[in-house]
N, C-alpha and C positions, 0 to 999 in steps of 0.2 A: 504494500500500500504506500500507493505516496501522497506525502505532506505538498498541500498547496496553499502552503503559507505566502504570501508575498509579504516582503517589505515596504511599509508603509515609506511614502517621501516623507524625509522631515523638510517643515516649514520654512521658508525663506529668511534669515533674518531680517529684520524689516529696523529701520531707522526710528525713532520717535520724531514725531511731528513736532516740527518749529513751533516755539510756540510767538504772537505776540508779544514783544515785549508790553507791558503795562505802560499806559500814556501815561507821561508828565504833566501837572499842571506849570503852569509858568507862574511865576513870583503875582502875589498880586502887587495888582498899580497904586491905587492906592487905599486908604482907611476907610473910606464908603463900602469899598468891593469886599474890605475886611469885613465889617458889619453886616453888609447884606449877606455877608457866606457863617453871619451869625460864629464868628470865631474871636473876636478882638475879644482881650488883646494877644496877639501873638509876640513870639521867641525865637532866639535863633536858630532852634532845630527844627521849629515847623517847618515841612515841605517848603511852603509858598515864604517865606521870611525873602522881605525886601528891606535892605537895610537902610533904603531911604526912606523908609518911613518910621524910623525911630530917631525922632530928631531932637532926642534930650540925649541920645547916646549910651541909653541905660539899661540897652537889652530886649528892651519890651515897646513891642511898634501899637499903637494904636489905642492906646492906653483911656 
């Protein structure tokens, strides 16, 4: 008797799909756009920290 096993193919390796990098927002412009995104006051680690808008020089924009 004989065995009619076949050998399965193995699978292709297949790449992982690119992903999107995740958008950046851009710094905001100014202390309105702060307020309307309901964030003031910001810092200088937040994402958006423009340092032109802290104009006592004290870290904290929007204050």
């Amino acid at each position: 008797m004989k065995s009619s096993l076949r050998k399965l193919a193995e699978p292709e390796p297949t790449e992982p799909e690119p992903t999107e990098p995740e958008p950046t927002e851009s710094p905001f412009e100014n202390c309105a756009d702060v307020r309307g995104a309901e964030q003031a006051p910001i810092y200088p680690d937040h994402p958006r920290w423009n340092p032109g808008l802290d104009r006592d020089g004290d870290g904290v924009a929007c204050e």
